[in-house]
Each structure stands twice: as structure tokens, then as C-alpha cells.
C-alpha positions as CSV (number, residue, x, y, z in Angstrom):
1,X,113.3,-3.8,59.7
2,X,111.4,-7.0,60.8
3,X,109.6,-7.9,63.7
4,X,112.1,-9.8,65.3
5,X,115.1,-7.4,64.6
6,X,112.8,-5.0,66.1
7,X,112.2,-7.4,69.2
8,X,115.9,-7.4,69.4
9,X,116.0,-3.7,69.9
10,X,113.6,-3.6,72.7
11,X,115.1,-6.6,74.6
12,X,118.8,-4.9,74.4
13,X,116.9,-1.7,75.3
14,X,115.7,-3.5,78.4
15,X,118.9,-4.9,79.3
16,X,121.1,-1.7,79.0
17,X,118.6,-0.4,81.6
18,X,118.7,-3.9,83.8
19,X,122.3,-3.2,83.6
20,X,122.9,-0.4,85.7
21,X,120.5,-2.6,88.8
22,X,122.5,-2.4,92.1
23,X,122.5,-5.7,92.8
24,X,122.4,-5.8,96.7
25,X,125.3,-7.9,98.3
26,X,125.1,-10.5,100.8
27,X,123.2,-8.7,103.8
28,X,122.4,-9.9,107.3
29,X,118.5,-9.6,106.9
30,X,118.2,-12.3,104.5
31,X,116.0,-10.6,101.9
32,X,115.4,-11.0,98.7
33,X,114.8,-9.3,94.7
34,X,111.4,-9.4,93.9
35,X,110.0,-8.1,90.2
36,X,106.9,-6.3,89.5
37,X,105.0,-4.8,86.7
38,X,101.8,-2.7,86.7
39,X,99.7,-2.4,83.3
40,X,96.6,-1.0,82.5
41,X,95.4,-3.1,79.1
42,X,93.1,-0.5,78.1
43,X,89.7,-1.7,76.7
44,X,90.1,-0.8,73.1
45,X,87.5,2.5,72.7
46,X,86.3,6.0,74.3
47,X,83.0,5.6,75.9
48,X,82.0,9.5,75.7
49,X,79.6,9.3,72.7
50,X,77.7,6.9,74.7
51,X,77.1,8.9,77.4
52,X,76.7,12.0,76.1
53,X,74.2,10.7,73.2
54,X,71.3,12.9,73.0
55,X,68.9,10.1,72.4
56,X,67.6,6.3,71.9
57,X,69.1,6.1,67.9
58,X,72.6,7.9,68.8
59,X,73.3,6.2,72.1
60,X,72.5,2.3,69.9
61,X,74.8,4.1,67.0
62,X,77.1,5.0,69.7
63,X,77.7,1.3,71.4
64,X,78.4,0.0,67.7
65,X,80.9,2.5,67.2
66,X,82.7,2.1,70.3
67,X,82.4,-1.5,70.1
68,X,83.7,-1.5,66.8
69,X,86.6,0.8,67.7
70,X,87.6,-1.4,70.7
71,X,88.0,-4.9,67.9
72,X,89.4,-2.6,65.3
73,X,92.6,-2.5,67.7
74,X,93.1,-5.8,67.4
75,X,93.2,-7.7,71.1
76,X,95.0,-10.6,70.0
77,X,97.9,-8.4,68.6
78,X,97.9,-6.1,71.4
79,X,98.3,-9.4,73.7
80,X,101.3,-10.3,72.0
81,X,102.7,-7.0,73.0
82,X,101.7,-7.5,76.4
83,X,103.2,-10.5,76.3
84,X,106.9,-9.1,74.8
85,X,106.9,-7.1,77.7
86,X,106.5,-9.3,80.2
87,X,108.9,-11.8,78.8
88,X,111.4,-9.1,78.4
89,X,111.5,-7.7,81.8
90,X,110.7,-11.2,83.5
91,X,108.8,-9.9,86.8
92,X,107.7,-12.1,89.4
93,X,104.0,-10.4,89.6
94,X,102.1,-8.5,87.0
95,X,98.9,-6.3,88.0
96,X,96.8,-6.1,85.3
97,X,94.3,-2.7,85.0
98,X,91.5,-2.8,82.4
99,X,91.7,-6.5,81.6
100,X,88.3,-6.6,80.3
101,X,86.2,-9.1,78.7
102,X,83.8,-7.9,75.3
103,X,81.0,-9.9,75.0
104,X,77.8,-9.7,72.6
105,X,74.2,-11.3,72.3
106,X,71.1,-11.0,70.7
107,X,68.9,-7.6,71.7
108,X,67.7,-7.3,74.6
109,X,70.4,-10.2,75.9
110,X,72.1,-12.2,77.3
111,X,75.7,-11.4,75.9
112,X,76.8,-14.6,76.4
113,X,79.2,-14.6,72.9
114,X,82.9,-14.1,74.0
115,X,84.5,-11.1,71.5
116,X,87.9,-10.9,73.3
117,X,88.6,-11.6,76.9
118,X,92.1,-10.2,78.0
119,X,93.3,-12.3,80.4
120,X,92.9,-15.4,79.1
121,X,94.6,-14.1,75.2
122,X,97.5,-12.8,77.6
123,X,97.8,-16.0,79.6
124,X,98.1,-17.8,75.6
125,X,100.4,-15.3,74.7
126,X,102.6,-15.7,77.3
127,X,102.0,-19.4,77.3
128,X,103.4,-19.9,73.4
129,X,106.2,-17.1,74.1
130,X,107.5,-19.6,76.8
131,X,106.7,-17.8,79.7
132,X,105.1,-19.6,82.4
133,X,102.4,-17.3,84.2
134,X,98.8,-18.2,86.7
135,X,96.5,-15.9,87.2
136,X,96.4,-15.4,91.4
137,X,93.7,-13.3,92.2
138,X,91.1,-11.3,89.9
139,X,88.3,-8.9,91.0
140,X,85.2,-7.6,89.0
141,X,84.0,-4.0,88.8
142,X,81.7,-2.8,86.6
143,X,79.6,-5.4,84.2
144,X,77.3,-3.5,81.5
145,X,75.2,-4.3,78.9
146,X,73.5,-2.1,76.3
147,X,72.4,-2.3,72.9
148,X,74.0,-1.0,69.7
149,X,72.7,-0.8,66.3
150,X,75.3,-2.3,63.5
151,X,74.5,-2.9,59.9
152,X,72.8,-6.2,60.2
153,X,71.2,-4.9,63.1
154,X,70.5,-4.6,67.2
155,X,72.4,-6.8,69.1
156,X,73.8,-6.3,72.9
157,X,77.0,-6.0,73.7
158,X,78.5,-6.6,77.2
159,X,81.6,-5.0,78.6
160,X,82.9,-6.2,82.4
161,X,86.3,-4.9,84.0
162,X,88.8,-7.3,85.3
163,X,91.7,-6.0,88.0
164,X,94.2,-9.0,88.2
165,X,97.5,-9.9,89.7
166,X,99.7,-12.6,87.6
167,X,102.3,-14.5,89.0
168,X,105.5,-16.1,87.4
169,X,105.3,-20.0,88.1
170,X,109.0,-20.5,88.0
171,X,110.1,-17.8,90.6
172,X,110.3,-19.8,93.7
173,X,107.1,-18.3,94.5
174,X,104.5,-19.6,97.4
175,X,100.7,-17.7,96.7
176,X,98.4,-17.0,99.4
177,X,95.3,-15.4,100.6
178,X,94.2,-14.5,97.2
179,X,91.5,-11.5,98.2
180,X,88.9,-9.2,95.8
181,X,86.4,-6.9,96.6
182,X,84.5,-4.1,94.9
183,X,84.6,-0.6,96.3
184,X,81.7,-0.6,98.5
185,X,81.2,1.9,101.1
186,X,79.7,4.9,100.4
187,X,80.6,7.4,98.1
188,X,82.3,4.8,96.3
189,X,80.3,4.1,93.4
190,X,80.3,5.7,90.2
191,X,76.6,5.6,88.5
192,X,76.4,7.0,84.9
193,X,73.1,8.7,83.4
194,X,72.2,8.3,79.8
195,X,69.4,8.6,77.6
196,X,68.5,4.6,78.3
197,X,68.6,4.6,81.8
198,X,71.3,4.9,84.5
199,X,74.5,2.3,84.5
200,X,76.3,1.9,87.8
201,X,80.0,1.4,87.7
202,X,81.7,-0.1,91.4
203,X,85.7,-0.2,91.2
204,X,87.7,-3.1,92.6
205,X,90.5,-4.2,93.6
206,X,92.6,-7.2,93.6
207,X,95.4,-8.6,96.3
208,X,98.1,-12.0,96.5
209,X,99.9,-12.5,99.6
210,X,103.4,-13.9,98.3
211,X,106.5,-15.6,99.7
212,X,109.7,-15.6,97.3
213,X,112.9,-16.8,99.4
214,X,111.8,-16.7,102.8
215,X,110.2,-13.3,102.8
216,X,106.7,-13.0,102.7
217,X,104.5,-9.8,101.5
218,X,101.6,-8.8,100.1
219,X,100.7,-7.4,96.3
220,X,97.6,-5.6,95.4
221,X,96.3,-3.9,92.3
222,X,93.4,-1.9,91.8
223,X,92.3,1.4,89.5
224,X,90.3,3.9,90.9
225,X,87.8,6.3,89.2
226,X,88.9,8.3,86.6
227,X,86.1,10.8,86.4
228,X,85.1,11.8,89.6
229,X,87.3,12.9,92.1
230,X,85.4,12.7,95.3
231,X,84.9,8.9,94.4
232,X,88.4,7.9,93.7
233,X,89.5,9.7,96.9
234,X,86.8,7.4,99.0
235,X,87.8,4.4,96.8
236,X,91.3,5.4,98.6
237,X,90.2,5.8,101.3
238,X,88.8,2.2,101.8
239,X,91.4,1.0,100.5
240,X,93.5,2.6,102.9
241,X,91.0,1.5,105.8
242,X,93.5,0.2,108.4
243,X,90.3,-2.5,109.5
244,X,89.2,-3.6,106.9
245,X,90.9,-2.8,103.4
246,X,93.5,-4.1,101.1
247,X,96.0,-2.3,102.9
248,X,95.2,-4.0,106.4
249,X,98.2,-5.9,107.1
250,X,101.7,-5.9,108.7
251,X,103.3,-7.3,106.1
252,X,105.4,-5.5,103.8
253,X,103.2,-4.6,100.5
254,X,103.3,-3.7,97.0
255,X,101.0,-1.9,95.0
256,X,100.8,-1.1,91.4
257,X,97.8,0.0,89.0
258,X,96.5,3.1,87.6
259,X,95.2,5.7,90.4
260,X,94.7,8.4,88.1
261,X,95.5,10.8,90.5
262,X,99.0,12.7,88.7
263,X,101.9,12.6,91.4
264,X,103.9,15.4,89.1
265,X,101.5,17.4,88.0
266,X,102.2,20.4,89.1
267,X,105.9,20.3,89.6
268,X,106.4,18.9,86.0
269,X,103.6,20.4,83.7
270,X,102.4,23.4,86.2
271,X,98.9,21.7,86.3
272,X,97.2,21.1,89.6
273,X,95.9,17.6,89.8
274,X,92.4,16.7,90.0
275,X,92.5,14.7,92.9
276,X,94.6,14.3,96.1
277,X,94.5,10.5,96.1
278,X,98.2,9.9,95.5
279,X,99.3,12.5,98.4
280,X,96.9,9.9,100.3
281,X,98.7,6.7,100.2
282,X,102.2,8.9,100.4
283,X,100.6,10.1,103.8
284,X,99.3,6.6,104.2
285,X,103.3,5.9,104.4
286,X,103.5,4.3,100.5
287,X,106.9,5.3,99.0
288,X,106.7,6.0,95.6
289,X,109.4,3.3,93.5
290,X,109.9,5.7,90.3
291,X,110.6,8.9,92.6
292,X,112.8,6.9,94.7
293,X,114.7,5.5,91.6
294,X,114.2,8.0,88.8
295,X,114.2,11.7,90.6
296,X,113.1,14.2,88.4
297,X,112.2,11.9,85.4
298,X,108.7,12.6,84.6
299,X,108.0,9.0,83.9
300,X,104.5,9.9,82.1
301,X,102.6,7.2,81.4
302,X,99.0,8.2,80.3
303,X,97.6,8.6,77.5
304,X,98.0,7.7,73.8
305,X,94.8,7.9,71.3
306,X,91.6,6.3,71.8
307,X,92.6,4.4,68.3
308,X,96.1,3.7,69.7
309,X,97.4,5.3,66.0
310,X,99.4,8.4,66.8
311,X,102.6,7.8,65.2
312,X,104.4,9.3,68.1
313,X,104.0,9.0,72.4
314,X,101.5,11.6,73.6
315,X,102.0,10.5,77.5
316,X,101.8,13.7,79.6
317,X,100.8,12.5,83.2
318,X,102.1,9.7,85.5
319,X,99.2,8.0,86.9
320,X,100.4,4.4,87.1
321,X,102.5,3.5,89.8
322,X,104.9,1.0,92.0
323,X,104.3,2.1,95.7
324,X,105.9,0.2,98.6
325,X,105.0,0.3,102.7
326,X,107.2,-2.0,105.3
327,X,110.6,-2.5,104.7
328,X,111.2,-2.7,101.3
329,X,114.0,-0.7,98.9
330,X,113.6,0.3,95.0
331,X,115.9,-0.6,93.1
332,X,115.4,-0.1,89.9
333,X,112.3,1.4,87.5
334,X,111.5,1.6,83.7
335,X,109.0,2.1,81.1
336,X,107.4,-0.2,79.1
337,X,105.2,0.3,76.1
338,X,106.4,4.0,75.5
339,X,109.1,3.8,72.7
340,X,107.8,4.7,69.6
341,X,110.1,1.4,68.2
342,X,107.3,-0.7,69.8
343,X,104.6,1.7,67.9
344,X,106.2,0.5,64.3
345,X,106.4,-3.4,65.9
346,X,103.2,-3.8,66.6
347,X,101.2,-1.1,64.2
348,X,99.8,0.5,67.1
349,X,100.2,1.2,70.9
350,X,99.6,-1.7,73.1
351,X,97.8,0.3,75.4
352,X,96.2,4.2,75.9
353,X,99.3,3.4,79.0
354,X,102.3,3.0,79.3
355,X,103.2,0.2,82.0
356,X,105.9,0.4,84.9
357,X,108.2,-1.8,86.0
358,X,110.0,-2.1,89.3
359,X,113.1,-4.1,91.3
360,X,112.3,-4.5,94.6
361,X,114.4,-5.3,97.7
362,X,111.9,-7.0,100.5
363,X,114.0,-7.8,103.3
């Protein structure tokens, strides 16, 4: 089966689902159907062996090997998966976790040499695929530097995390108020010792105020810590911060991105999540889109290999998310990225994640 009998599949896949949207009638309140995705890119490699290296020759050893991991999956190919999905589904607004740029230099730096920057390969992917995208609002989090050792020798490499919101040009769509900030306040930060001195690591986030039809609201995207939960809760918190935060507005809002807090942990798998952070922004009065839609469907979407090459979908949590505040109805939900057809398309997972996608009903 070739690639595009393959791409077939998935489309009709899509559209079966799409099929069974309730389609809202005519309705006094004048609303209207807005489409969202969230998807964490993932950055390509697992970072452990450089933290944990017990000195100056394993961590430079380490770096290469990560670094090498991360090209080995192949960014350009994994943007064209990116980029199937999006064109399948069509969303008005795509948040983007983990769009990261690589970039390497001579030791001791700058890393100045770009060796794959996500958003602008997904922007060109979409771009010759037909689909007509801007990116509206980006943040930076962490930017690090460190040397590895490769064959031919030291050289730095450079690794800085992009959160991002995209927005479908030919949706009728007005953009706004594009906002970004790092996690600042205190207890928010995540710092990272290692055997060559201490990295520090702030989290972001990224928001769009949007009007489509009439009805204006805001989107936001961010992902919060994954290793410590006392951070990610304050990273909530502040995000939360009814002053002074992402979430301080009237307006109805959207936000999707990776919280890594497990909503079904333990009624699906028995297993008491780490954090509290998604009971938060339920308290917070966020409505969760898959619950709503998809009751009792565990809807996992974390996490395949570090290599992306298990043959079959190891997703065992649901940490990515569609959550709604103001007055604003799910319609519909599905999965992207998790079918093990798109593992034989593409050779690989596009992503450690799989991505959500939600119908909306702002009115």
C-alpha cells in the first residue's frame, strides 16, 4: 500500500468521525463552529543521559547522542505528518507544544547554525500541501546551549522551546491581541543541575484573541512542567491568575496544549496522578471538550518511544487537552496521530503525542 492509498485511509477515517458532528441548527444567539487542534511536536530525543551524566566526557557524549537521536527522526518528514493532519481535519487554530528550534555552533558558541526549526518546516508543509496557515502568536521558554562531543569533534548545540498558536487564513478569521510570556512568579521555574553547571528552564505560554462570524474569544496554548509537580501547579496557577494571566478575561476562551497533569488517571489505569493541575482549571471553571464529547473514552495521548519506532501505540495517559470557559459547547473530539496506519505512512510516529482535535460551538 502506498503513501497516498494510505493518506486515503486516514482522510475517510477522519470523515466517518466528522460525520457523526451535530451540526447546530439556526439558533437565536448567533454563534458560530469554530475548529481547534492542540499538538505537542515533540523535540526528537530523551534528555536524561544528559542530566544524569556522571561527568564532563559522558555529559559532551551525552548532548551528541541526544542530538543525534533528535535528526535521526527526521523533522522534515515528521512535518509532513503534521501537516496531513492539519489538512485533514481543517481547524481554524492550531496550538503548537514543543515546536522547538535545533541549532549548533562552534565550541564554546554561538549556535547560530539552524538544524531544524519546527515552525517554520510546518508553515512549508502546510504551505505546499495547499493549506493556508500564519503563525499568530509564539512565546519562548527555555533556550540552552551545551557542548557535545561527535566524531569530528566539540561543537555546541542549542535547543530553545517554542509554544505557538496557528491560525487558518481562509476562515473568516479577525486576530488580535496576540500575548506571550514566560512563567515568571515564583516557584515557577524549573532549574536543572548537571555536572557542567546548572541550566534554568522557564515555561511559557502563548494566547490569540480571535473573532470568526461575529463572535469573538480568546485561544491560548501553553505546556507546563513535566517533572516537577509543585512547579507546574504554580505555572497553573499564574496562569489561572484572574489579574494578571492568560486566563484574565471575559471573553469566552479556549485552551489546548499539554499540561501533563493525567485527568483519568485514576479512574482509567488505577494510578494517582502526579499533580493536581488539571482538577485546577476544572475548579477554575474550564470544561473539559473530550469528557464532554467522548465519556468514558480514555482518549490517551502520551507517550510513544523516545525513537518514535515502536511498531505499535504505547499511549497510556491523557495529558493533552481542549478546555473551554464562557459559553461555549463541544461538539465533537478525535485523535490524531494515534493509528498505527499513520506509524507505516510515515515510518515512524509523528510525535512522543498524540494530538486532539475539537468542534466547538461559541455563541
Amino acid at each position: 500500500m502506498n503513501r497516498y492509498v494510505l493518506s486515503a485511509v486516514v482522510a475517510l477515517g477522519v470523515v466517518v468521525c466528522a460525520g457523526a458532528l451535530p451540526v447546530p441548527a439556526a439558533r437565536a444567539d448567533a454563534g458560530t463552529t469554530v475548529t481547534v487542534m492542540t499538538r505537542n511536536l515533540y523535540f526528537g530525543t530523551d534528555l536524561t543521559p544528559v542530566i544524569d551524566a556522571p561527568n564532563a566526557q559522558a555529559f559532551t557524549t551525552a548532548v551528541a547522542s541526544a542530538y543525534d537521536e533528535a535528526q535521526a527522526s527526521d523533522f522534515a518528514e515528521r512535518a509532513g505528518a503534521w501537516a496531513d493532519e492539519i489538512a485533514l481535519v481543517h481547524p481554524d487554530l492550531v496550538g503548537l507544544n514543543e515546536a522547538v528550534q535545533w541549532r549548533t555552533g562552534p565550541a564554546g558558541g554561538p549556535a547560530t547554525t539552524d538544524a531544524g526549526n519546527f515552525v517554520p518546516l510546518l508553515l512549508s508543509a502546510l504551505a505546499a500541501r495547499g493549506q493556508h496557515y500564519v503563525l499568530a502568536s509564539e512565546s519562548t521558554g527555555y533556550d540552552v546551549e551545551a557542548p557535545g562531543l561527535f566524531s569530528n569533534g566539540l561543537m555546541d548545540v542549542r535547543l530553545t522551546q517554542h509554544e505557538a498558536i496557528l491560525a487558518r487564513t481562509d476562515d473568516a478569521l479577525t486576530l488580535s491581541n496576540p500575548q506571550s510570556e514566560q512563567y515568571e512568579s515564583p516557584g515557577t521555574i524549573e532549574t536543572i543541575p548537571t555536572v557542567v553547571g546548572t541550566f534554568t528552564l522557564p515555561w511559557s505560554w502563548a494566547s490569540i484573541d480571535v473573532t470568526k462570524n461575529g463572535q469573538t474569544f480568546r485561544v491560548a496554548t501553553t505546556h507546563l512542567d513535566s517533572d516537577f509537580g509543585a512547579i507546574q501547579a504554580a505555572q497553573a496557577q499564574e496562569f489561572l491568575n484572574p489579574l494578571n494571566g492568560p486566563a484574565a478575561t471575559t471573553m469566552p476562551m479556549i485552551l489546548v496544549g499539554d499540561l501533563n497533569s493525567d485527568a483519568d488517571a485514576t479512574s482509567i489505569t488505577g494510578v494517582v496522578s502526579d499533580t493536581e493541575t488539571y482538577s485546577d482549571f476544572i475548579a477554575a471553571g474550564f470544561r473539559d471538550s473530550w469528557a464532554e464529547t467522548r465519556p468514558g473514552d480514555p482518549g490517551y495521548t502520551c507517550c510513544e518511544a523516545e525513537n518514535l519506532l515502536n511498531p505499535t501505540p504505547t499511549l497510556n495517559t491523557r495529558i493533552d487537552y481542549v478546555l473551554t470557559r464562557g459559553p461555549i459547547t463541544p461538539l465533537l473530539d478525535v485523535l490524531v496521530g494515534n493509528t498505527v496506519l499513520e506509524r507505516l505512512l510515515y515510518g515512524r510516529w509523528a510525535s512522543d503525542h498524540a494530538g486532539v482535535a475539537a468542534v466547538l460551538y461559541v455563541h
